[in-house]
C-alpha positions, 0 to 999 in steps of 0.5 A: 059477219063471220065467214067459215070453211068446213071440211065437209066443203060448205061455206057459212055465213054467221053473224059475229054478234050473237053467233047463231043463225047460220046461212049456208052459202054454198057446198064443194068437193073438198075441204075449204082451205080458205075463204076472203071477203072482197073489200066492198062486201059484195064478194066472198071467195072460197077455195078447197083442197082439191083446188076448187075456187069460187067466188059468190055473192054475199047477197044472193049467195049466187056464183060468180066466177069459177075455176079449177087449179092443181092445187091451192094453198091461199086466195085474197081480193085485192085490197083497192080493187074487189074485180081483182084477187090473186091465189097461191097455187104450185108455189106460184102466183096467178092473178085473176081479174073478174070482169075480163077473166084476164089470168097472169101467172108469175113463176116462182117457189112461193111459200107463201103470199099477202097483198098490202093496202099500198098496192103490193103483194108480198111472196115468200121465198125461202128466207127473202120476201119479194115486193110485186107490184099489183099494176106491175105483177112481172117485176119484182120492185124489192128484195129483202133477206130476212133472218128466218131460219129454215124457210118462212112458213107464214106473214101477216101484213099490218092495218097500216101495210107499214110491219110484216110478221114473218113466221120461220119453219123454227116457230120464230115471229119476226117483226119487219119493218118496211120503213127502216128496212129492218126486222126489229127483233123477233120472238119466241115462246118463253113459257111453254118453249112452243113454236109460233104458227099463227099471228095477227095485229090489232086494228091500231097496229100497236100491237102483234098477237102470236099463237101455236097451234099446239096445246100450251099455258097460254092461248096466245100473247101479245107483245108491243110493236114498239118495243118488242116487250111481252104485254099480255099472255091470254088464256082460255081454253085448251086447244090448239090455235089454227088461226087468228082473226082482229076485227077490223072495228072492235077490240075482238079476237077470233080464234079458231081451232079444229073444231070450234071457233072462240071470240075473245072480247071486252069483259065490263064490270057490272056497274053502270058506268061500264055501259059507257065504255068512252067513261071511267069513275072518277078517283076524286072530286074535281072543282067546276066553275059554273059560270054565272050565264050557264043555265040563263033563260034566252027569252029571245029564242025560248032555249037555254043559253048556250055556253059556247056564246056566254062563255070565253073558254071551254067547259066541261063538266066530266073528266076521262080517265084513259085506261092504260091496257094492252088494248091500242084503243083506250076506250075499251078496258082489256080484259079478254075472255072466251064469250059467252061469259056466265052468270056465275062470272058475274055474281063472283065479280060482284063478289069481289067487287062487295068485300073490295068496299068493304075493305077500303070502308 
């Protein structure tokens, strides 16, 4: 499930899958600025430029919490705890804690905020990123200076809570490591000389995916945590990208824009052995020693004898070929497009595919 913002202030639900059949859930005064799910699924917070906040039920779409700010810039549920969440309003951070209707307030000139999986919200000021505990919000547990330049203007957090991208007011993506304490290095766009705005992780934290919110060759890039190296360069259609989505199970990417929103997924051959995305052809034959007891009759239990009791050592009888993409998770190929992908895609495929054999043949 996908939940979008509008600017004419409602809030949709929209299944992520087939993409139709959207549930309005809700309509405020300005425009929505963001929307977060709790981490249990029973919550959905979303919040307008007029610095309107509510929080509904995903269920019953009824309205749970409500309040008005001045202004707000961001607002998250905390990641191990769906009672609580925090928002970024005035440069400040006001946490919130649903049940209690308990609001602590911690001062600051905050461009910007995340929270982490290992119990942290992240605030950026200026170039530094601060460390606030949640169970200790008014301390600041560490500093760190970063090498952005002119400001940070936005962070993601990995899966694993481990690297930060930080963004700079120059288009500059640092990388940082919680762990070592250190930015590894950090990245520009060397192709269409355009600042980087936007930027994700994929689910296996192997990978950061950048974009720009202005119209260049490339849709987004991804480049290896490991090595900063570029690995992929993705392109679709063109328009500016606002932001970047992972999904948290499947090799899928959303990218919104203005006005529309595009989700970027696997493209399967169309063979049969791409319905079994865990599988890969085989490039030759390989031998296999059948053991003389494999297909033996048990008479005692009227079931086939098992190989695991007539046999000392493993057996199979298929091999995986892992595939070496950009996706972390090799059981996906990774060639991404724009869905829905066309008929015509296909028969070209299939074409190719055709005068391919014909040429090794």
């Amino acid at each position: 499930m996908v939940a979008i913002g509008l600017s004419n202030g409602m809030v949709v639900l929209n299944d992520s899958e087939t993409g139709i059949t959207p549930t309005n859930i809700g309509k405020q005064n300005g425009s929505i600025i963001s929307v977060s799910f709790s981490r249990d699924g029973q919550k959905i917070l979303s919040c307008d430029n007029s610095g309107s906040l509510i929080i509904r039920s995903t269920t019953s779409h009824e309205v749970i919490y409500s309040k008005e700010f001045e202004s707000i810039s961001y607002a998250s549920f905390y990641f191990n705890d769906p009672d609580m969440f925090f928002v970024l309003s005035n440069s400040s951070l006001v946490i919130i804690c649903i049940s209690s209707q308990t609001i602590e307030s911690i001062s600051g000139t905050f461009s910007c905020a995340r929270n982490t999986s290992d119990g942290y919200i992240i605030g950026a000021s200026n170039s530094s990123i601060l460390m606030i505990k949640e169970s200790s919000p008014y301390s600041t547990d560490k500093i760190y200076e970063t090498e952005a330049k002119r400001g940070i203007s936005c962070m993601e957090i990995s899966h694993n809570s481990r690297f930060i991208a930080i963004l700079d007011r120059s288009g500059t993506a640092h990388v940082f490591d919680r762990r070592s304490e250190i930015v590894l290095y950090s990245l520009n766009d060397t192709v269409s000389r355009l600042p980087f705005t936007s930027a994700i992780f994929d689910r296996n934290d192997e990978h950061i995916i950048i974009a720009t919110q202005k119209i260049g060759v490339n849709s987004f890039t991804a480049f290896s945590i490991s090595d900063g190296i570029m690995r992929k360069s993705f392109t679709g259609p063109r328009e500016e990208v606002m932001q970047l989505i992972f999904h948290p199970l499947y090799p899928i990417i959303y990218s919104r824009s203005h006005k529309s929103i595009h989700i970027w997924s696997p493209l399967y051959k169309n063979r049969w052995i791409h319905t079994l995305p865990d599988k890969d052809n085989l490039t030759m034959n390989e031998p296999y020693d059948e053991p003389e007891s494999e297909f033996d009759y048990d008479h005692e239990s009227n079931v086939g004898s098992q190989i695991t009791t007539r046999s000392n050592k493993a057996i199979s009888i298929d091999t995986v070929t892992e595939y070496y993409h950009f996706e972390s998770d090799k059981r996906f190929p990774n060639q991404l497009i724009r869905l829905p992908v066309l008929l015509e895609d296909i028969r070209q495929k299939d074409f190719e595919e055709e005068e391919e054999e014909e040429e090794e043949y």
